[in-house]
N, C-alpha and C positions, 0 to 999 in steps of 0.2 A: 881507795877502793880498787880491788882486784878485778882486771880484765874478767872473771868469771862471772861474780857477782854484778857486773852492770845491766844495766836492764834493755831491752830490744830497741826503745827509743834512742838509745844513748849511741847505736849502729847506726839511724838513720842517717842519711847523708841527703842531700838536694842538692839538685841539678838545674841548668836552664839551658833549652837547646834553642838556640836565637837562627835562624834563616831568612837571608834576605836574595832573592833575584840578581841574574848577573847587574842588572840593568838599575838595582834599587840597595840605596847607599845609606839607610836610616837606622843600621842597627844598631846607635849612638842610643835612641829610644828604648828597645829592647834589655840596649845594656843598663839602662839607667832603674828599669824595673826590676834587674835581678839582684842590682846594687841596695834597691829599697829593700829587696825580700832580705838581704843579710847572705846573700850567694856569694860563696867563695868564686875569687879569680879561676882558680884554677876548676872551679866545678861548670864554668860558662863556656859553652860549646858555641863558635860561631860558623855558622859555613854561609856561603854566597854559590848558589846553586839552585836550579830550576823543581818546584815542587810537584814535579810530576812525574814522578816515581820514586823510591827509596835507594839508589843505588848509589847513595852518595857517601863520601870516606868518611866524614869526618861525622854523619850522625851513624853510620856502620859499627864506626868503633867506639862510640859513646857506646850504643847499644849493649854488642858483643862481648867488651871490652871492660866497661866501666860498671853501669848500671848493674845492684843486684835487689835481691829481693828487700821487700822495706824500703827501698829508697824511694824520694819523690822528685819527680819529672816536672818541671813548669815550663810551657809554651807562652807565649803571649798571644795567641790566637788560633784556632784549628787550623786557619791557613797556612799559618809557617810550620805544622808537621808535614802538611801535603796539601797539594791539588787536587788527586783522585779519590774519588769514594770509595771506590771497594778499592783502594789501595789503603784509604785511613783505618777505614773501618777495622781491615785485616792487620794491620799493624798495631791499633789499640789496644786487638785481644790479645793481640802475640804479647803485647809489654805489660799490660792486665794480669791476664793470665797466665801466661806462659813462663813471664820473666816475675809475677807477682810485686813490678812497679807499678805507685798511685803516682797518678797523673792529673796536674791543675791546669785549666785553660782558665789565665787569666780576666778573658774577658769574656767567660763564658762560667758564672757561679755554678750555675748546674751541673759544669762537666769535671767536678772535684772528688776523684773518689774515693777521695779520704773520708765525706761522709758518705753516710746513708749505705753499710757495708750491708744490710738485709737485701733480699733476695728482690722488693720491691724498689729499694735505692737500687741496686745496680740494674733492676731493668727498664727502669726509668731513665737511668745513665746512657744508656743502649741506645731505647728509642732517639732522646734530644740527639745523641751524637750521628746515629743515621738521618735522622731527619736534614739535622744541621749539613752532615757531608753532602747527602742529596742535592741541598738547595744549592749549596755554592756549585755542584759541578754545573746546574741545571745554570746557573747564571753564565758561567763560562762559557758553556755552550749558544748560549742565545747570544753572546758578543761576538764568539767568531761567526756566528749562521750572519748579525749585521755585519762583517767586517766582509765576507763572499759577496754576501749581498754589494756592497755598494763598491767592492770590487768590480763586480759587474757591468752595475752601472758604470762605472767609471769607463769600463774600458767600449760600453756600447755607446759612449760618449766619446770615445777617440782621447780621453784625459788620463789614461792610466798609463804611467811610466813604468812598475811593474819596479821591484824594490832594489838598492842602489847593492853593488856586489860587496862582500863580505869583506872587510878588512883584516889581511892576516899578513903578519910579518913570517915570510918564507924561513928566513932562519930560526926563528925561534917555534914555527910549526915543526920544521923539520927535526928539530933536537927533542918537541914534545911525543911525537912519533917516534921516535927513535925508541924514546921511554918506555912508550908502550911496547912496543916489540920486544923489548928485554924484561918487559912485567914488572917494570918500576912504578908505573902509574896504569890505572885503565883507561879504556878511552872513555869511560862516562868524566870522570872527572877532566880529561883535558877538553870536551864540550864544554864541562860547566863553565870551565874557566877561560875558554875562549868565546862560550856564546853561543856555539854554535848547534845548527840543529844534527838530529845524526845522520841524515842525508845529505846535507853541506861537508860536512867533518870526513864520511866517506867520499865525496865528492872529488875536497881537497886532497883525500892519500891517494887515490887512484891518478890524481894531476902530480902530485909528488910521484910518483913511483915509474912513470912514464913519462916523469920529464916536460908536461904539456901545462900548458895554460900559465898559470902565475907562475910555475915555477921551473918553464922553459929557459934552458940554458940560452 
């Protein structure tokens, strides 16, 4: 059979874009479900990087890069696309529609839209996936509102120690820095990969750059 003659399916390709937290080391799992799906090695995207916001390299260039129209996208959860609602949200349409990839959330049958391509399946798809993004931010929020809270407490209790300082190895901050200033790496990704927040991260260059704090001569 000649490359012309093949049929649109025969183009399709799948993907699995796996994310897991600096902090969270189970993408062992993740991989094991793309391995069931019959996912090519090299179509498994894995990054370790915080889900809140999209600014991250390695699902950047899946996107940009890799993914085209007809192909399917498989997540194992809406949470490992993202944290933010209206960051998910705007991201789905962008890959939806824009980029004309279907997208499977594993653990979420409804959110497949492969079926149901009538005007009724996709706004059905719509709603559960807003609904859905809502609630998890709704939940996040109400763990950090307890997490202030009992900060508070804590400290009108005289028991809050107030959190232990950031462990960075000077030299290898300093050469990750360096990176960035020559536009080898950005600094979202040398946060991801060091953890840190991007007021820490600014924190530490302003101490690197003036010589003070950790990284006083």
């Amino acid at each position: 059979m000649n490359s012309s003659s093949k049929t649109q399916e025969e183009f399709i390709m799948e993907f699995m874009y796996i994310r897991c937290s600096t902090k969270d080391q189970n993408e062992a799992r993740q991989v094991a479900k793309a391995k069931e799906l019959g996912i090519d090695d090299r179509h498994i995207f894995i990054e370790k990087a915080s889900g809140k916001d999209f600014d991250r390299p390695v699902y950047q260039g899946m996107k940009n890069a890799t993914l085209r129209e007809g192909d399917v996208l498989y997540i194992d959860s809406l949470d490992r696309l993202g944290r933010n609602y209206e960051g998910i949200v705007a991201e789905w349409q962008d890959l939806t529609k824009k980029l004309g990839v279907d997208i499977v959330v594993l653990d979420m049958p409804l959110l497949d839209t492969r079926k149901n391509k009538d005007l009724l399946g996709t706004f059905i798809s719509d709603i559960v996936l807003q609904l859905l993004s809502y609630v998890a931010e709704n939940e996040r929020e109400k763990i950090r509102t307890r997490q202030r809270e009992g900060i508070e407490e804590a400290k009108a209790a005289g028991k809050y120690k107030g959190r232990k300082p950031v462990e960075v190895n000077p030299y290898e901050f300093e050469k990750l820095v360096m990176d960035v200033k020559a536009k080898k790496r950005t600094a979202t990704s040398v946060m991801n990969e060091l953890g840190l927040t991007r007021t820490t991260f600014y924190k530490l260059v302003g101490e690197w750059e003036t010589k003070t704090g950790r990284f006083e001569e």
